[in-house]
Structure formats: C-alpha cells, structure tokens
C-alpha positions as CSV (number, residue, x, y, z in Angstrom):
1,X,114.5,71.0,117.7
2,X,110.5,70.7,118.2
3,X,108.1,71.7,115.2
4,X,106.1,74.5,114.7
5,X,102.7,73.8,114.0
6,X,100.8,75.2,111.2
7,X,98.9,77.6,113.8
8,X,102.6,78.8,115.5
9,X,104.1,79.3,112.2
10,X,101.8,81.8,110.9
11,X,101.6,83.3,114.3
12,X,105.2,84.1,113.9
13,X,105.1,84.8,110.4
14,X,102.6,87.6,111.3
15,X,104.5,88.9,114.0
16,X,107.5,89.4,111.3
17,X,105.4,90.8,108.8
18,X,104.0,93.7,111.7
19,X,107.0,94.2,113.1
20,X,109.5,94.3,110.1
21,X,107.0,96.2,107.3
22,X,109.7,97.9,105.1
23,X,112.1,94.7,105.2
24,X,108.3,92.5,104.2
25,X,108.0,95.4,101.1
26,X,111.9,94.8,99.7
27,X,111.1,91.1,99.9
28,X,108.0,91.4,98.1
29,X,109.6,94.0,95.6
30,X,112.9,91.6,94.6
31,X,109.9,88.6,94.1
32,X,107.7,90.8,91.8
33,X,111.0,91.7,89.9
34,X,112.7,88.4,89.7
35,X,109.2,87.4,87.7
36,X,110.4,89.6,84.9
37,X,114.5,88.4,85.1
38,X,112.9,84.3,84.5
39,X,111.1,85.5,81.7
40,X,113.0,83.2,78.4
41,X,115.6,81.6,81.0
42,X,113.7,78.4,81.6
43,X,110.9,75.8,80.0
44,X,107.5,77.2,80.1
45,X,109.2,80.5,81.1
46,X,106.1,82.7,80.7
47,X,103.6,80.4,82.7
48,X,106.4,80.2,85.8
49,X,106.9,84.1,85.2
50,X,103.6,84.9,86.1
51,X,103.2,82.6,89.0
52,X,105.9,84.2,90.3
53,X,104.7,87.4,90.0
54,X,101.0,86.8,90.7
55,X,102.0,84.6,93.9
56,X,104.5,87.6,94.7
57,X,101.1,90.4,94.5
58,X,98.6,88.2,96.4
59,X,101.5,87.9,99.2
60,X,101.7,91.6,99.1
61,X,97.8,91.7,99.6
62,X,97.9,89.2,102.1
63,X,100.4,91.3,104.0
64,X,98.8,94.5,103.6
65,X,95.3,93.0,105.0
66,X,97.8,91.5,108.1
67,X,98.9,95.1,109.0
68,X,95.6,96.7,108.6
69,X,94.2,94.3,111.2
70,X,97.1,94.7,113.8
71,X,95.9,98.6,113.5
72,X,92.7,97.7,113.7
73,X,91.6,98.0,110.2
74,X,89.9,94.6,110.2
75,X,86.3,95.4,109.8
76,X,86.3,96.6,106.4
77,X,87.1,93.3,104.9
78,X,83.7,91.6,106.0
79,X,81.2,93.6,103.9
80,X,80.2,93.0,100.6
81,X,81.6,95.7,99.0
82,X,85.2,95.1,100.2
83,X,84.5,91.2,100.0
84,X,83.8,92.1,95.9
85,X,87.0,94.7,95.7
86,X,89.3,92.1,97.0
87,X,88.4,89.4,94.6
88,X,88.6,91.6,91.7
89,X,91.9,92.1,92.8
90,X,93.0,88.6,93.3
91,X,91.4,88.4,89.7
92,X,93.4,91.5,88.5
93,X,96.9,89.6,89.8
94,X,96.5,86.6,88.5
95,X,93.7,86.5,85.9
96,X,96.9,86.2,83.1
97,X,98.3,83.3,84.6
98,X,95.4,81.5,84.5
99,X,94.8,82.5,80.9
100,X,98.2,81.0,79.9
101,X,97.7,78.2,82.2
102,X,94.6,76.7,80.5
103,X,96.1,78.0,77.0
104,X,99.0,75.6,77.8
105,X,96.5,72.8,78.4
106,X,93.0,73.2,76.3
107,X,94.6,75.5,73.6
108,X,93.5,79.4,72.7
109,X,89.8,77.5,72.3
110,X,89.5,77.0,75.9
111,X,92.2,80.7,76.3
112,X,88.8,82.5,75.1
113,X,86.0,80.5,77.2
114,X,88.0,81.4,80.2
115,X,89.1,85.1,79.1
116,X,85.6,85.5,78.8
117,X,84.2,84.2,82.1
118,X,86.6,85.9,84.2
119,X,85.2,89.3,82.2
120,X,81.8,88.3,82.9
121,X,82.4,87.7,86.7
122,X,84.5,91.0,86.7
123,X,82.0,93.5,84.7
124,X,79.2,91.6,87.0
125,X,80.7,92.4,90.4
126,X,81.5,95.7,89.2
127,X,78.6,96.6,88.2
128,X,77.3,95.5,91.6
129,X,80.0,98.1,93.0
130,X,78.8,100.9,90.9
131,X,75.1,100.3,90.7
132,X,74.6,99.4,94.5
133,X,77.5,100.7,96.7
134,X,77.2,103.6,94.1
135,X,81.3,103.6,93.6
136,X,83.4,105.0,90.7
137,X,85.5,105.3,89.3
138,X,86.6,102.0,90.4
139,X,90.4,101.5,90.9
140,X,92.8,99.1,89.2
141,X,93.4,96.9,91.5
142,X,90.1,97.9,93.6
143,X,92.0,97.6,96.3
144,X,95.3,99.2,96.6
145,X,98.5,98.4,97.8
146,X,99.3,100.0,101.2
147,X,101.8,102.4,101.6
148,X,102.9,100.7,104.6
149,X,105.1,103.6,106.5
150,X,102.7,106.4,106.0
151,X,100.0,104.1,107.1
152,X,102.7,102.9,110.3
153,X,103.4,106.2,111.4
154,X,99.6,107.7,111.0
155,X,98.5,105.1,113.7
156,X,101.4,105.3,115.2
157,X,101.5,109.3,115.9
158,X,97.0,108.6,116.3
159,X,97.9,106.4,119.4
160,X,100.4,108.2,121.1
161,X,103.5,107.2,122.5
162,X,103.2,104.3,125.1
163,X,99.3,104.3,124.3
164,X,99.6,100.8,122.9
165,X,101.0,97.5,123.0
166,X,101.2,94.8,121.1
167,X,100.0,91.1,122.0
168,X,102.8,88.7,121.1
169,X,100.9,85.7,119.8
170,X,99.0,87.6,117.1
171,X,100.8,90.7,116.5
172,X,97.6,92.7,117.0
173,X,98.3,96.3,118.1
174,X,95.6,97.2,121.3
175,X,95.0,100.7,122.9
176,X,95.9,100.9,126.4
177,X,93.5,102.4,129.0
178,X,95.3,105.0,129.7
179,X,95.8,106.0,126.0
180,X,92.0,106.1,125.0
181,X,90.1,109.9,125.1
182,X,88.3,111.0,127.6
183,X,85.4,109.5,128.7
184,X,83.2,113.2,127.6
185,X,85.1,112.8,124.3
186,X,83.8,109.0,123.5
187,X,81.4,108.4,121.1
188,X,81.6,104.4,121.4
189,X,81.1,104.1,117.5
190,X,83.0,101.6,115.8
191,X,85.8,103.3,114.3
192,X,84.4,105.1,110.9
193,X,86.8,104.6,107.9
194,X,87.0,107.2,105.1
195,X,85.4,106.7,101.7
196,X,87.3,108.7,99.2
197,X,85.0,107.2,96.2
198,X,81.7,108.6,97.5
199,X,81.0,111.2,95.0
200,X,79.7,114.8,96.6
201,X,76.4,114.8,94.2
202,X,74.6,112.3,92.4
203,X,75.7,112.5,88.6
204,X,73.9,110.7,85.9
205,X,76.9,110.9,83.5
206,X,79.4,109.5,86.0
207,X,77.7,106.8,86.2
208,X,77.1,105.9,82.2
209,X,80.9,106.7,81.9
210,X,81.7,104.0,84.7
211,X,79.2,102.1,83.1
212,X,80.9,101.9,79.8
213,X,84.2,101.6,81.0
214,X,82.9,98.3,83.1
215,X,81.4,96.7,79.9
216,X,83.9,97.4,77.7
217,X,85.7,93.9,77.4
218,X,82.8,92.5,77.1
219,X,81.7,94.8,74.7
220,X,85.6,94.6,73.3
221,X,85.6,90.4,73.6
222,X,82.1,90.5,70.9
223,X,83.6,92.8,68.7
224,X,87.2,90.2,68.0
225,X,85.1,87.4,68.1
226,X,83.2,89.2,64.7
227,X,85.9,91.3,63.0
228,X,89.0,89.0,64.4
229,X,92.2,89.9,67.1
230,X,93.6,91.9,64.7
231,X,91.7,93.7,62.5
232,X,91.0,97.6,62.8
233,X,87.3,97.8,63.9
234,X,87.8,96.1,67.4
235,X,90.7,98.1,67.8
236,X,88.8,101.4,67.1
237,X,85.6,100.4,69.5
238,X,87.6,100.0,72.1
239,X,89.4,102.9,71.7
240,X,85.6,104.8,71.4
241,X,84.7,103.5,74.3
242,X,87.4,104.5,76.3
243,X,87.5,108.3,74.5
244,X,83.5,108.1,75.3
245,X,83.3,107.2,78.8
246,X,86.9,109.6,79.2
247,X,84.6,113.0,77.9
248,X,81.8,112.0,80.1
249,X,84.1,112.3,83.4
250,X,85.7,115.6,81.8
251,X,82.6,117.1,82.0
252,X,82.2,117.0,85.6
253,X,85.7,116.5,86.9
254,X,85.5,119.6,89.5
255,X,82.9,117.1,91.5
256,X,85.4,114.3,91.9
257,X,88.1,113.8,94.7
258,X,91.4,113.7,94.3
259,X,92.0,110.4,94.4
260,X,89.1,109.7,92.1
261,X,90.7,112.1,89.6
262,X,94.2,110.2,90.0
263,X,92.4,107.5,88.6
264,X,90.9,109.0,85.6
265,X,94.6,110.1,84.7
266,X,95.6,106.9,84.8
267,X,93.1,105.9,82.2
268,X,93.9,108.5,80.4
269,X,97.4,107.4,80.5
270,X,96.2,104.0,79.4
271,X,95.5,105.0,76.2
272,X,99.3,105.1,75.6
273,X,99.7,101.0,75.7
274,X,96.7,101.2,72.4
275,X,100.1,102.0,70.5
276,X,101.0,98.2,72.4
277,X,97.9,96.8,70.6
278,X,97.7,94.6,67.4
279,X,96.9,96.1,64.7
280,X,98.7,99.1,65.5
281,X,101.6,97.5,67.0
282,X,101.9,95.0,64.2
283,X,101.5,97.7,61.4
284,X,103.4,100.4,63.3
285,X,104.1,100.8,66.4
286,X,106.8,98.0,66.8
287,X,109.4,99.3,64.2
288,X,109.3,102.6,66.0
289,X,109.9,101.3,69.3
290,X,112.9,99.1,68.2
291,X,114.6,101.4,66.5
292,X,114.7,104.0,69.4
293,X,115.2,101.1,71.8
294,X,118.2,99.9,69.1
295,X,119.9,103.5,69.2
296,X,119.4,104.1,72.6
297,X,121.2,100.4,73.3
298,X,123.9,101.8,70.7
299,X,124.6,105.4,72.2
300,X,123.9,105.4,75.9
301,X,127.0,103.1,77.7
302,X,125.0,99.9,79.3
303,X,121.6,100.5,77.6
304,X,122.1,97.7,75.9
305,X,122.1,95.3,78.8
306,X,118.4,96.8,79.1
307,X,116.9,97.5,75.4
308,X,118.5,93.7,74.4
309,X,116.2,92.0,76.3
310,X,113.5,93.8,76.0
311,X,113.7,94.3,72.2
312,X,114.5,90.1,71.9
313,X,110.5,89.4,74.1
314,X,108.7,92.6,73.2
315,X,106.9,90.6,70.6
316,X,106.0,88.1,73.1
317,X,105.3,90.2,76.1
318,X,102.6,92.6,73.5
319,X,101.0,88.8,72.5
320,X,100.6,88.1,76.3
321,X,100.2,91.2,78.2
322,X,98.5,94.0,75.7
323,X,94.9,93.0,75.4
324,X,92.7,96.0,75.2
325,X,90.1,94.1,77.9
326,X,92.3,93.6,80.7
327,X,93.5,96.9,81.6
C-alpha cells in the first residue's frame, strides 16, 4: 500500500473536514467532552485533561478556518486585526494548560510569571483591537466557533444550485461562470465581509468600559499579589471593575448590535462564577452548592452518577478553573 505524504494527507484530511462538516463537529464535541470524563482517572489527570480539551478547541479552530476558506472566506485571516483575534483565541484555549504545565515543572513561582505574561500579551493586543481597529466589546474567544450548517447552507443557497464546484485536491469551493451575476451587476470588489462590532457612533464611555474590562487582570493580578489569593479586597476590585465597566455599557446599550449586546449578557452572566471564587467560595459558596448537589444526587433517580463526581473535584476544578482574570 504506498504512503501518503505529509502534503496528500492533509489534502485528504481537508477534503473530509469540507465535505463531512456535521460528522467533523460530533468528533470534535465527543474530544472536548472526553477531557472532562479523564479528569481523576489517570496520573497528572488535570495536565492530560486539558491537553485534551485545548488540543480538541484549536482542532475545532483549525477546521472552522478550513471551511471558511473552501467558501472563500480566506482573506480575513491575513490582516492584523484577525491575525491578533486568532491568537487571543489560541491563548483563550489553551492559556490553562500552560499554566498547569509550568506549575507541574517550576512550581506556582514560575504559575504567576507566566499567568502574568500571557495577561500582559492579552490586555496589550487588546488594547491594540480597541484603541486602533476601534472594536468592542471584544468577544470571548475573539473569534467564534462557526456554526457550520447555517454557514453551509448560506453559501450554499448564495451560489445557487450547480453554480459551483469543488476542486478535489484542495477542497476549495469555486463559482462557475455560468453562476456569477451579470456582467451590469459586477462590481469587481473583493468580496466585503460584515463587521458586526463596528459601533454606529463614536462613544467615549464604550470605550473606558472596554477599557477597564481589558485591564482588569492586570489590574486583578496587582491587587492578589498585595492583599493575597484569598483575601476579600481583590475579590471586591474585581467585582468593581466588572459592575463599573457593566453601568458604563448600560448607559448606551440602544447604540449596540445585537451581537454586541449578546456579549455584554454574557458578562453579565459572568458575574455568577464570583460565587466560584475564593473567598466566597471557601467561606460560602461551596457548602451551598454541595448540599443541593447532595439532595439532588439523593432525590432525583441517576443524579447521583452526575453530582458524585462533580461534588468529589469541585474543589479542584474552583482551584484550577475559577480565577477572576481569565474569564
């Protein structure tokens, strides 16, 4: 049997991934989930947890950026601006594996000196984002994951049926001549995508609230470093910052988008996990949640093949997961 080379295989991995996008999403779903299912079953459970799950993401990003080119999409990745987004994604995925990584070698000395660089490099670039490319509320992850069928059948239904094919080496979808406009109706323009973060009017307080939700770990990473990881007063300046920058988008909420609005109730559905977050959790939070998880796993038939687990690594999923900086 003769051997693909490097160059075939991910030829024919990319014609899979175009031509099979909902089968490429279950795949990519059972890997993200199986991340939580290793978590206490092995050595170094948590460290191979999240390589599994941040190796399982940056597939699904690679993927995503595959089918956006076959449409092509392709252009968008070679400015700055996107160029910036998809690192501080890539960041976003996989900045808590590296955290645990270098824990497990230099120790929670050399946890901090790398928490705190990848804040710097992320507050930086998005700062660059909101200062020059004048974009906010910036998303979590900037860029998002592709709802793949919707974005299928748009192009799809845009093209027309039998206006397309699609070259069988690369996978890339191309527009028949027959299946472009009119010649009066061409405008031979690259093809314009959509910016649903440009804001309709310039807005001084949009832009301090971004602003102070962008420095906020930093801001957040000073204040434990003073008062300590657990103590009250880092806890509450987070929290102000967030309820600050929060009342500076209410005020002007009827100039946002939708989409940009989705993504201030998000944040504002963040503020739930600060009942996650030592000291609160430590002092009150977690014999709250334990005992509804503990009567839930008592009264509801098979709860308790749920609530067991999570009530055994809650403890150790809030001393991983839950800091205030990297939501």
């Amino acid at each position: 049997m003769e051997k693909l080379s490097l160059k075939e295989f991910f030829a024919a991995y990319k014609r899979w991934v175009i031509s099979n996008p909902n089968l490429v999403t279950d795949v990519e779903t059972v890997a993200t989930w199986s991340s939580y299912f290793v978590a206490g079953k092995i050595n170094k459970s948590p460290i191979v947890s999240e390589l599994v799950y941040s190796m399982s993401k940056l597939l699904s990003l690679f993927n995503d950026k595959l089918i956006r080119e076959a449409y092509g999409s392709e252009v968008q990745f070679y400015s700055l601006r996107e160029q910036i987004k998809l690192w501080l994604t890539v960041i976003h995925y996989s900045e808590v594996f590296v955290e645990l990584v270098v824990k497990n070698r230099w120790g929670n000395k050399g946890k901090w000196t790398i928490a705190t660089l990848l804040q710097l490099f992320k507050c930086s670039s998005a700062l660059i984002l909101l200062l020059r490319f004048k974009e906010l509320p910036i998303q979590h992850p900037p860029v998002a994951a592709l709802q793949r069928k919707k974005f299928t059948e748009e192009k799809t239904s845009e093209e027309g049926e039998g206006s397309f094919f699609t070259l069988k080496r690369s996978g890339r979808v191309i527009r028949r001549v027959d299946g472009a406009p009119p010649v009066a109706f061409r405008d031979w323009q690259p093809v314009k995508l959509k910016d649903d973060n440009s804001l309709p009017v310039n807005v001084k307080d949009l832009v301090y609230a971004e602003s102070l939700h962008i420095l906020k770990p930093l801001i957040h990473l000073a204040a434990m470093r003073v008062f300590g990881t657990k103590a009250w007063r880092q806890w509450l300046v987070s929290l102000g910052i967030d309820l600050a920058s929060l009342k500076l988008y209410n005020r002007h909420m009827k100039d946002l988008t939708a989409e940009q609005r989705l993504e201030i109730s998000r944040r504002k559905l963040g503020l739930v996990l600060y009942l996650l977050r030592s000291p609160m959790y430590n002092g009150y939070s977690k014999n709250v949640i334990e005992s509804v998880l503990t009567s839930a796993s008592n009264r509801v038939p098979l709860m308790a093949f749920v609530c067991g687990p999570v009530i055994q690594y809650l403890s150790h999923w809030q001393d991983i997961y839950f800091y205030m900086w990297a939501s």
